[in-house]
N, C-alpha and C positions, 0 to 999 in steps of 0.2 A: 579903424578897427575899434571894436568898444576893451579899450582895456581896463582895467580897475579902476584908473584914476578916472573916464571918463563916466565908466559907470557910476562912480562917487557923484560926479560935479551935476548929475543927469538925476540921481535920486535928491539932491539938496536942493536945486534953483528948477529941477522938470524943465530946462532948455538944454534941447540936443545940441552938444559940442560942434554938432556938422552935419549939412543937411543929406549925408550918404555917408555910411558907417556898415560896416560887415563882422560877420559876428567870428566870433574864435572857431577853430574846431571842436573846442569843448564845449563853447555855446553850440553850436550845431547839432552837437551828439546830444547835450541835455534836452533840446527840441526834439529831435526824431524818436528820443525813447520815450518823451510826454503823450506825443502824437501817435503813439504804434497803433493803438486799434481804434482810430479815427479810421474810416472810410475811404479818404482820399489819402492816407498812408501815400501807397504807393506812388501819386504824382510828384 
């Protein structure tokens, strides 16, 4: 899961903690309202 600390280590050296990471619910939700009126919204 990307949590703070990972997202830190990820913004300072740009090498992902692990090669499969899933994002928060609040990461989630901050994507779906960025993407609302994209086109492919709905998929």
């Amino acid at each position: 899961m990307w949590t703070p600390e990972r997202v830190e280590h990820w913004k300072r050296t740009g090498e992902k903690p692990s090669p499969v990471l899933v994002w928060t619910p609040e990461q989630t939700g901050a994507f779906l309202d960025f993407v609302r009126d994209d086109w492919l919204y709905a998929l």
